[in-house]
C-alpha positions as CSV (number, residue, x, y, z in Angstrom):
1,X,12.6,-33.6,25.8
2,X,10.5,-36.7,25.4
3,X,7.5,-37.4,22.8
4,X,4.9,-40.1,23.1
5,X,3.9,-41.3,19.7
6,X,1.6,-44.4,18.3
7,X,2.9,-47.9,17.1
8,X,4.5,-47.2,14.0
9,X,4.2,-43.6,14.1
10,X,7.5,-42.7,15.4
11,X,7.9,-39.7,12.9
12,X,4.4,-38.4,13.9
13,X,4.8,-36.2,17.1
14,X,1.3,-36.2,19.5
15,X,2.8,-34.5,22.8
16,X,6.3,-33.3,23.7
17,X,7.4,-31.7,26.9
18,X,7.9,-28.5,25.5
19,X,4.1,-28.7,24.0
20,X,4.7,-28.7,20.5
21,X,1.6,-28.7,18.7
22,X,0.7,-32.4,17.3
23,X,0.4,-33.3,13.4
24,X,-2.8,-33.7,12.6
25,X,-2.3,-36.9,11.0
26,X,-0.7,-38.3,14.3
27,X,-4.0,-36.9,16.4
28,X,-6.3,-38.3,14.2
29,X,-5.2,-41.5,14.7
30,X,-4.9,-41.4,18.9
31,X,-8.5,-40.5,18.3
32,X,-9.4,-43.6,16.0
33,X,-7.6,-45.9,18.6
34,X,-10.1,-44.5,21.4
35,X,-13.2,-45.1,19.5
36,X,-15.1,-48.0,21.3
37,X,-15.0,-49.9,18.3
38,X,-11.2,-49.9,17.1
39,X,-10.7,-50.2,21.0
40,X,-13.1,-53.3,21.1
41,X,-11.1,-55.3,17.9
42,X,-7.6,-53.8,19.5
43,X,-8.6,-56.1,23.0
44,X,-10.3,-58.9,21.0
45,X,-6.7,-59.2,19.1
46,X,-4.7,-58.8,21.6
47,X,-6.1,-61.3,23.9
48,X,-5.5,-64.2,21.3
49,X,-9.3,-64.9,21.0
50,X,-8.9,-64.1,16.9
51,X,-5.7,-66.3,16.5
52,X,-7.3,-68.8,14.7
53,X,-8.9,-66.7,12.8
54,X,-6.2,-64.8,11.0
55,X,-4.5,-68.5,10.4
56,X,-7.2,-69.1,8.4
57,X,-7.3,-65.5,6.5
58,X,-3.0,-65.7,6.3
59,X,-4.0,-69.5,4.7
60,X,-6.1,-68.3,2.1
61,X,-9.1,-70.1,3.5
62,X,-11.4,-66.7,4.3
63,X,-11.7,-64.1,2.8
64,X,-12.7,-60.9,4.7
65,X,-14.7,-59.1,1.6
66,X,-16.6,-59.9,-1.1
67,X,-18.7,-62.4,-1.8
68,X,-19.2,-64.8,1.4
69,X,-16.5,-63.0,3.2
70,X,-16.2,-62.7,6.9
71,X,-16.9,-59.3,7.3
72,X,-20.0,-59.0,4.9
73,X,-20.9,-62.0,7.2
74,X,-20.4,-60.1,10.9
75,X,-22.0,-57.1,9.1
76,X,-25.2,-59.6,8.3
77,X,-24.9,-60.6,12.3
78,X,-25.0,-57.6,13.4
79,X,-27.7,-56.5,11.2
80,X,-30.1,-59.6,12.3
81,X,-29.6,-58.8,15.6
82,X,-30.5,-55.0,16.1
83,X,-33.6,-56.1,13.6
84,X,-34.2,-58.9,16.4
85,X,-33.9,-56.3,18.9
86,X,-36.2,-53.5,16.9
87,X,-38.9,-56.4,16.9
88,X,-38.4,-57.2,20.3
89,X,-39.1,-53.5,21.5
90,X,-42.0,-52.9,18.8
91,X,-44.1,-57.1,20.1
92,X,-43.0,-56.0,23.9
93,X,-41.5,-58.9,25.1
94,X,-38.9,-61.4,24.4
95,X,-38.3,-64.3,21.8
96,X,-39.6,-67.2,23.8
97,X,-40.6,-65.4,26.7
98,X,-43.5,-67.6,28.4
99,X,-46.1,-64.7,28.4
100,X,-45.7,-64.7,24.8
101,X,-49.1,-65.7,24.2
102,X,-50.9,-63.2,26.3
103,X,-49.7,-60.6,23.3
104,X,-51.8,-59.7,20.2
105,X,-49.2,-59.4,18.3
106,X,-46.4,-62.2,17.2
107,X,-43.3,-63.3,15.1
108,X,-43.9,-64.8,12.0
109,X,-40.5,-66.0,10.9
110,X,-38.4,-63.9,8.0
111,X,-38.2,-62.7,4.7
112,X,-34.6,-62.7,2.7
113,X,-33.5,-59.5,1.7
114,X,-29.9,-58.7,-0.1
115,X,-28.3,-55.5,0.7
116,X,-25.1,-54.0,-1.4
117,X,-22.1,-52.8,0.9
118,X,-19.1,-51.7,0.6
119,X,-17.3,-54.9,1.3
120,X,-19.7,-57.3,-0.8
121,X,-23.7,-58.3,-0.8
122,X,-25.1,-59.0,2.6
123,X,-27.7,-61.8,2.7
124,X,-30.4,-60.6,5.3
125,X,-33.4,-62.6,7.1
126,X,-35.5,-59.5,7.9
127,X,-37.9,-61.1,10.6
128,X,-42.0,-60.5,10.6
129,X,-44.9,-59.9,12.9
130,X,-48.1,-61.6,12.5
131,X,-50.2,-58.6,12.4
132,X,-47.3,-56.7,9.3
133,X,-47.5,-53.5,11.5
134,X,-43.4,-54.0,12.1
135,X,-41.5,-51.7,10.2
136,X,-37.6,-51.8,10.4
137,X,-35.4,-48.7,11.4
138,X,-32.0,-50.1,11.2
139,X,-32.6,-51.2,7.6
140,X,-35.6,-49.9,6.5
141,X,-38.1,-51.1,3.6
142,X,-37.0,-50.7,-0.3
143,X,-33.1,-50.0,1.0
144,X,-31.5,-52.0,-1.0
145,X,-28.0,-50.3,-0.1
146,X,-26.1,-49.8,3.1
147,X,-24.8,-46.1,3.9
148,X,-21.6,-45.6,1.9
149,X,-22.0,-47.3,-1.4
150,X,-24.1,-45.0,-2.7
151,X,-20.9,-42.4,-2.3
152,X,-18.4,-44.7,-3.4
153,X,-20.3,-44.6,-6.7
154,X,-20.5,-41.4,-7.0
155,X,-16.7,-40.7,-6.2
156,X,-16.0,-43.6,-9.1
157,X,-18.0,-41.4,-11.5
158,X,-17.1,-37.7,-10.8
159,X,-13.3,-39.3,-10.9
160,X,-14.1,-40.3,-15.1
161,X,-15.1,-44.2,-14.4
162,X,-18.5,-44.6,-16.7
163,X,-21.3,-46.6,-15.1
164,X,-20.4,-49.9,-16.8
165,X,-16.7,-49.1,-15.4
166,X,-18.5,-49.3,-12.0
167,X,-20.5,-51.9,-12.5
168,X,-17.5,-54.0,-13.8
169,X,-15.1,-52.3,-10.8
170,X,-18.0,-53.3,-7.5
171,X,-18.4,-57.1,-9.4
172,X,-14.9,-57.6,-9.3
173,X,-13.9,-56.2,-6.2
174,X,-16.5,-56.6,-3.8
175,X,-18.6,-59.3,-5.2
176,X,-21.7,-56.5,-5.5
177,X,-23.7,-57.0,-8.4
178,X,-25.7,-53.4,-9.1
179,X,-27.4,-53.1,-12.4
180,X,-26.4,-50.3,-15.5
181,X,-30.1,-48.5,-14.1
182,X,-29.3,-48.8,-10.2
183,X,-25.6,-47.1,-10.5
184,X,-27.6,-44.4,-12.7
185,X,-30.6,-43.7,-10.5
186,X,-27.6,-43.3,-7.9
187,X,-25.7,-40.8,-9.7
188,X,-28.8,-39.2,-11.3
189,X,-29.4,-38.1,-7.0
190,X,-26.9,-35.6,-7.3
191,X,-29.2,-33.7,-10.2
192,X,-30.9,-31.6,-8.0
193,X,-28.1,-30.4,-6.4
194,X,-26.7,-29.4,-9.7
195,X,-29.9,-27.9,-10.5
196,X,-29.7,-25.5,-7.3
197,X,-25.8,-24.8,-8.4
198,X,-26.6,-23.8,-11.8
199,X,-29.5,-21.6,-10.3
200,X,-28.1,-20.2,-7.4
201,X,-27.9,-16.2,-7.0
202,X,-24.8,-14.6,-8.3
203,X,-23.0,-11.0,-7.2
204,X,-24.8,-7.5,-8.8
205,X,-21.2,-6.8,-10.5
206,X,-18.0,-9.5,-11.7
207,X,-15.6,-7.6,-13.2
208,X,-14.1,-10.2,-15.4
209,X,-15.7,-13.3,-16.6
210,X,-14.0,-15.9,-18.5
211,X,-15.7,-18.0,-21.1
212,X,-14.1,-21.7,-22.6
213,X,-15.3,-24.4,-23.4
214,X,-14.5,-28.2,-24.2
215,X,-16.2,-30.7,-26.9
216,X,-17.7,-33.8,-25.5
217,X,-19.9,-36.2,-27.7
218,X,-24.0,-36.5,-26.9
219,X,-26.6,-38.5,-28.4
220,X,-29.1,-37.0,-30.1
221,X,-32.1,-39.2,-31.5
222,X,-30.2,-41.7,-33.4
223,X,-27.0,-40.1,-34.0
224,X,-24.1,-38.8,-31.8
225,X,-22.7,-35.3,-32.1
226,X,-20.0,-33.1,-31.3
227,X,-21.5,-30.8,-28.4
228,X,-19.8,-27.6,-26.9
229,X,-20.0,-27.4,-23.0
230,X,-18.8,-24.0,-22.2
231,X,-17.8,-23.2,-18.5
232,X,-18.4,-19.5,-17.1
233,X,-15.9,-18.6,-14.2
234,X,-16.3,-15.2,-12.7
235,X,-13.5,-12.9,-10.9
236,X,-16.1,-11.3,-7.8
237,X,-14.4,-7.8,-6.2
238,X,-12.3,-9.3,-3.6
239,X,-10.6,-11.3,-6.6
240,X,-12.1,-14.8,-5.8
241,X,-12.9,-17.3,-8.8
242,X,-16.1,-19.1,-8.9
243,X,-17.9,-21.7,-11.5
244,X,-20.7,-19.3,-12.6
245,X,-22.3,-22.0,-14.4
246,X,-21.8,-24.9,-16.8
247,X,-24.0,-24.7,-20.3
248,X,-24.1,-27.2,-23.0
249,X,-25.0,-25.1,-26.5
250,X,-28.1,-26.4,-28.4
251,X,-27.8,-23.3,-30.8
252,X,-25.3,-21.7,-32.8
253,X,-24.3,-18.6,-32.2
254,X,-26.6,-15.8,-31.0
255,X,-29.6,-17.7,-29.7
256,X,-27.7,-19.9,-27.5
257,X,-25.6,-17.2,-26.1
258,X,-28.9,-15.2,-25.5
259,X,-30.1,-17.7,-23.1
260,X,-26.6,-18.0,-21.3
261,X,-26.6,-14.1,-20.6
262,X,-30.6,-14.2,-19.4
263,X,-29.6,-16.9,-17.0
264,X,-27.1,-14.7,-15.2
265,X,-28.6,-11.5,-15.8
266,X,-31.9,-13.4,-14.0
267,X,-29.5,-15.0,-11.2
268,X,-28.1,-11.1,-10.4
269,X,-25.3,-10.2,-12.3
270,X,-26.4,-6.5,-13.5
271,X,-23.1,-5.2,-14.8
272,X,-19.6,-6.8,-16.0
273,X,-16.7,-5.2,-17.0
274,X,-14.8,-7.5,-19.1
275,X,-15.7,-10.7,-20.8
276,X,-12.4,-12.7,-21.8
277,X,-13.2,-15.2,-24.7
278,X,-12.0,-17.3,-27.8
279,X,-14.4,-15.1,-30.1
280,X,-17.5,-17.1,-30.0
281,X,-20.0,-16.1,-32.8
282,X,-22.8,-14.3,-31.2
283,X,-21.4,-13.6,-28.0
284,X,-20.4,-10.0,-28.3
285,X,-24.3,-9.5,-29.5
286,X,-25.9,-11.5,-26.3
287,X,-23.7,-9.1,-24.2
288,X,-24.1,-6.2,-25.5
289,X,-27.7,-6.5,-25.4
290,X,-27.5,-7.5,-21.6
291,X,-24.6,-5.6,-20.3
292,X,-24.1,-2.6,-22.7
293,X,-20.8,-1.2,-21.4
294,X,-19.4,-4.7,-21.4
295,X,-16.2,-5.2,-22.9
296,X,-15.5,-8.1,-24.9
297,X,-12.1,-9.4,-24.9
298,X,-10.5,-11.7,-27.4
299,X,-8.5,-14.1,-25.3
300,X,-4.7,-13.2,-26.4
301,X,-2.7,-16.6,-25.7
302,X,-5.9,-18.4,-28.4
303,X,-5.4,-16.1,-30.8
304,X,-1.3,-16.5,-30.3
305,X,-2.7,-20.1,-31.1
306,X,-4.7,-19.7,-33.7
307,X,-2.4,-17.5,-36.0
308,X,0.3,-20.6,-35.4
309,X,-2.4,-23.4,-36.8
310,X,-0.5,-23.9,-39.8
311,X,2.7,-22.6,-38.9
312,X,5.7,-25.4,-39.5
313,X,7.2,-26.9,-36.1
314,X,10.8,-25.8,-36.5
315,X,9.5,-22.2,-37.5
316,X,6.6,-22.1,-34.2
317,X,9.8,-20.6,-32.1
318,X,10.4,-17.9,-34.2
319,X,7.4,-16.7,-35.7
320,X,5.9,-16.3,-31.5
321,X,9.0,-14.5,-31.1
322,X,7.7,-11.9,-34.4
323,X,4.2,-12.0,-33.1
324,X,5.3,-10.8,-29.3
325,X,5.9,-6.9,-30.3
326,X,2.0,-7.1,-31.5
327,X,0.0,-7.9,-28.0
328,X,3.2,-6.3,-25.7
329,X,3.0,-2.7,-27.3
330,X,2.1,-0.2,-25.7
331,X,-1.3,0.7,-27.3
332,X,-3.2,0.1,-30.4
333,X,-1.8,2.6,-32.9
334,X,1.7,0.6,-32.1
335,X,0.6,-2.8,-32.2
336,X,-1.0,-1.9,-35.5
337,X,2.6,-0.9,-36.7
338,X,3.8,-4.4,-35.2
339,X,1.7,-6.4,-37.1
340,X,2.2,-4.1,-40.7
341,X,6.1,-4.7,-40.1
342,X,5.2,-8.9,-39.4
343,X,3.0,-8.9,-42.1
344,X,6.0,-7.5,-44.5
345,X,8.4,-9.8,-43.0
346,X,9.6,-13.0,-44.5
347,X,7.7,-14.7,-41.8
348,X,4.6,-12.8,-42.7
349,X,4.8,-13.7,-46.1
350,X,5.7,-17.4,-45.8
351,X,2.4,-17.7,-43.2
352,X,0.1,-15.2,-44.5
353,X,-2.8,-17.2,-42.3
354,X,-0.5,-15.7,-38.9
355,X,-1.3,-12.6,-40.3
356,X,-4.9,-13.5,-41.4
357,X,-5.8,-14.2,-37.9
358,X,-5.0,-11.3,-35.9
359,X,-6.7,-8.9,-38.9
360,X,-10.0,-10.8,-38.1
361,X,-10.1,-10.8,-34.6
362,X,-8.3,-7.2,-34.8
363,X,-11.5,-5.3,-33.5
364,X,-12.1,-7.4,-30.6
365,X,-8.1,-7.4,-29.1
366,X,-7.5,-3.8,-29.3
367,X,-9.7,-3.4,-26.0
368,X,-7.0,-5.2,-24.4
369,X,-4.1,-3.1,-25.6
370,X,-5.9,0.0,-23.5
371,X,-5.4,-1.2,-20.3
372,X,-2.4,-0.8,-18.0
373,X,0.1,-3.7,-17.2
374,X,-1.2,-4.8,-14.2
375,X,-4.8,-5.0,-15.8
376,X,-3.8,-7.0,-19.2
377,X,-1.7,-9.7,-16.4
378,X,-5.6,-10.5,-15.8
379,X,-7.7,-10.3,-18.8
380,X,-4.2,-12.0,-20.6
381,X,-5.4,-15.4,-21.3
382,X,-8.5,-17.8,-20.2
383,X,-5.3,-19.7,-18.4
384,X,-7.6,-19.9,-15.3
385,X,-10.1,-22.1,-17.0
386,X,-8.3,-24.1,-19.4
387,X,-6.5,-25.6,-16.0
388,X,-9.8,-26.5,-15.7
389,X,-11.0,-27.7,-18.8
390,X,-7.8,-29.6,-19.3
391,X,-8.9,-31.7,-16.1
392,X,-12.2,-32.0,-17.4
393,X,-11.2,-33.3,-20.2
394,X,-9.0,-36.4,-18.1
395,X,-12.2,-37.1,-17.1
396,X,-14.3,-37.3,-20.3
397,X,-12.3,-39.1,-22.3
398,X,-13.1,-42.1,-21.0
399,X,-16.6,-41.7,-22.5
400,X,-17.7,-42.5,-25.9
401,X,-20.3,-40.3,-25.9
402,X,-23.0,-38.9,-23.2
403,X,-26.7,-40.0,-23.3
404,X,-27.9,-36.6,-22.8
405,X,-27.1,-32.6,-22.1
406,X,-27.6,-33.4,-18.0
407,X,-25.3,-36.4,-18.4
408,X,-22.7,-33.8,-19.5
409,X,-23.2,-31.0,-17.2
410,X,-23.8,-33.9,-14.1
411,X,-20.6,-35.1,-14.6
412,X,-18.8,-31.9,-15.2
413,X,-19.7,-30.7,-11.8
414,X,-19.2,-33.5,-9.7
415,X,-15.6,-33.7,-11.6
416,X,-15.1,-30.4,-10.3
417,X,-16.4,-30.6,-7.0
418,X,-14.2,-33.8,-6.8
419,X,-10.7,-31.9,-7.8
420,X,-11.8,-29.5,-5.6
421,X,-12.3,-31.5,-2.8
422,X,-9.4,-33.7,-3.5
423,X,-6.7,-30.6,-3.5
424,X,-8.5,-29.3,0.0
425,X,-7.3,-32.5,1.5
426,X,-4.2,-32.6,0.5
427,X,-3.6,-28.8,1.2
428,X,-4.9,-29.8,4.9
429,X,-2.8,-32.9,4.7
430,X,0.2,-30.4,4.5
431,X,-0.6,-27.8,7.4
432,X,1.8,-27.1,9.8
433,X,4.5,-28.6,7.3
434,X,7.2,-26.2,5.9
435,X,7.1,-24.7,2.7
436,X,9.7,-27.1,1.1
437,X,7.8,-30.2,2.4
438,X,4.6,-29.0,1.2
439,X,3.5,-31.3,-1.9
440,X,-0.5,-30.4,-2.3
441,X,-1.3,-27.9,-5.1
442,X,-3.7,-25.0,-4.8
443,X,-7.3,-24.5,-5.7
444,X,-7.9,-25.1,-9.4
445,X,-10.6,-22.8,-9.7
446,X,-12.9,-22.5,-7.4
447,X,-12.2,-20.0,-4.3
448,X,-8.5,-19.0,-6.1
449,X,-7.6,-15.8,-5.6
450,X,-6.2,-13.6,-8.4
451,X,-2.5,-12.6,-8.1
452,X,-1.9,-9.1,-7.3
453,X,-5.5,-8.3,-7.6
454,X,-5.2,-5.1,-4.9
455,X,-3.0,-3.8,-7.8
456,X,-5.5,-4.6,-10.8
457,X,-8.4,-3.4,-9.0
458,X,-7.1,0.0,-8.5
459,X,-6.4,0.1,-12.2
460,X,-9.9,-1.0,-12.8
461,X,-11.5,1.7,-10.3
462,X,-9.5,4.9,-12.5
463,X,-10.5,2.7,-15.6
464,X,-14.6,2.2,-14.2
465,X,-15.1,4.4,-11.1
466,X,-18.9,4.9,-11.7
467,X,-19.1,0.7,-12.0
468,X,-16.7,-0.1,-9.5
469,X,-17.1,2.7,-6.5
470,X,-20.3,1.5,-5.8
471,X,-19.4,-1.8,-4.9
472,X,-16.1,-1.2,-2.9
């Protein structure tokens, strides 16, 4: 059996005699080699005509990015001749052609124009007609930005870098000076699209939603305060997660939470099962007055968290162990006899706050206790979205505070659609590898499916069948 492979690639198989299947990484890169253009530098190098020209780069003397580096330089070239070219076609004849005169129309030398790229500033002399009626194609008027940069500073933002980060970051390494309002009109582009996300139509029926939420600092007037962002994700029929919506609360309590349930009642969702939460005040309220048979849910592993606030660090082990009986029994009347026989206990009575906690929330974690195994698995924990939150939160921190409530949910999003997008490639980065080789993780969020859903979903139908049959 023999295998052709590409310089440097020897591990990378493209064809072999018994027609394996390529890696894609390996086919990607036969293709690259026959674009015209890598083809066109591969000859240019090989034939010696560049030699002196990577002396120079291997002495230090050019530099190939950044300010007055060779390639912002070829890109200018390039640039000046297609706008030669476009002025050309648009008088009709040719620079110095002898008829020139016979034409109305006529250059009038050039104007300098500076474009940002991604390897450094690009100093342009755009050239004129006589008459003003040219008007370039190939860099048209106002662009002050060649195609790519503006994504670059997008990807820099959604990854946590703040706009003076960027700023700082394109300075430094490509010689590009953008000011603080440039790279923000650039990432303020993407707010329409997160307007049509947050207002795009949802399914008639999710039968569990989970509700979390993480703090992130926003001015307001002259001060800066502590603002909630909470993060809806909803488990469709076929089990699939999606990013309902992303809502920064202005209100306390019921008002706020009023407006969250009209925005999804108003985008579709007419009926939900089960709405998994960390008791917000209000909530419960909101739903009940837009999805009366919804069930609210106390989310078990923050209560577990709660009722171990201000238990000692040597006793945490223990006490979770006390606490297990009172969420694992097997309905409400026993789990009520779990927590009597903790709250008697010595650990009860050393940490009467453990036992404080669950008597609060009591009325809104039985619901839980009346579903089969299978069914508490998913409506356990908010697990799903603190994974997320705990990523968001990687990328927030790097902020001292946000100007705005669209600054927060701006960012939010594209960090999402950036983990997301980051975790496809790597997932298609590993195709065709075997399962020990694999190193890319799953979705986060978005598009998971829930394990054994088939199984909880049957549960649900005996549990719902006038809510659920319909949809199946």
């Amino acid at each position: 059996m023999t295998a052709v492979t590409t310089e440097n690639d020897e591990a990378d198989v493209t064809t072999t005699g018994t027609g394996e299947r390529p890696s894609r990484a390996a086919a990607r890169r036969v293709a690259r080699a026959e674009m015209p253009g890598y083809r066109a530098a591969a000859e240019l190098a090989e034939s010696g005509a560049l030699d002196g020209l990577f002396a120079q780069i291997d002495a230090g003397e050019i530099d190939l990015t950044g300010d007055g580096g060779f390639i912002p330089a070829l890109i200018k070239h390039a640039l000046e001749r297609g706008l030669g070219a476009e002025l050309t076609e648009h008088l009709g004849y040719e620079k110095g052609a002898p008829n020139a005169a016979a034409f109305a129309n006529s250059r009038n030398g050039t104007t300098p124009k500076t474009v940002a790229t991604q390897v450094g500033d690009v100093n342009l002399a755009v050239p004129r007609d006589r008459a003003g009626t040219f008007t370039p194609r190939l860099v048209p008027k106002g662009q002050r930005r060649l195609g790519g940069l503006d994504e670059m500073i997008i990807s820099l933002y959604a990854g946590g870098m703040t706009v003076r980060d960027i700023e700082h970051h394109l300075a430094t390494t490509l010689g590009t000076e953008l000011s603080h309002e440039t790279i923000s009109n650039i990432t303020d582009e993407v707010l329409e699209a997160v307007a049509e996300w947050q207002a795009r139509p949802l399914e008639a029926l999710y039968p569990v939603i989970y509700l979390d939420a993480i703090v992130v600092k926003v001015r307001d007037g002259a001060h800066v305060i502590n603002k909630a962002a909470h993060i809806a994700v909803g488990v469709d029929i076929d089990g699939i997660k999606h990013v309902l919506g992303i809502w920064v609360q202005t209100h306390e309590g019921a008002k706020f939470w009023a407006g969250v349930c009209a925005d999804l009642a108003n985008r579709g969702i007419r009926d939900v099962l089960i709405v998994c939460c960390d008791g917000l005040t209000g909530l419960p309220e909101a739903i009940e007055a837009t999805w009366p048979n919804a069930t609210v849910q106390t989310c078990v592993v923050h209560l577990i968290r709660a009722a171990m606030r201000f238990v000692g660090y040597g006793d945490r082990k223990a006490v979770a162990a006390a606490l297990k009986p009172v969420y694992t029994a097997a309905n409400a009347e026993a789990a009520r006899r779990e927590l009597d026989a903790f709250a008697d206990s010595n650990w009860g009575k050393k940490y009467p706050h453990a036992v404080a906690t669950w008597e609060v929330a009591w009325e809104r974690f039985t619901p839980f206790l009346a579903f089969p195994p299978q069914l508490r698995r998913v409506i356990y924990t908010t697990n799903s979205i603190e994974s997320l939150n705990y990523q968001l939160r990687k990328v927030t921190k790097n902020r001292g505070h946000f100007p705005n409530d669209d600054a927060v949910v701006k960012l939010l999003w594209l960090a999402i659609c950036n983990i997301e997008d980051k975790r496809a490639r790597d997932r298609e980065r590993d195709r065709g590898k075997k399962g020990s080789e694999r190193k890319a993780q799953g979705r986060l969020v978005e598009g998971q499916v829930v394990t054994n859903w088939k199984q909880a979903l049957a549960q649900l139908a005996i549990a719902y069948p006038d809510r659920i049959n319909p949809h199946l």
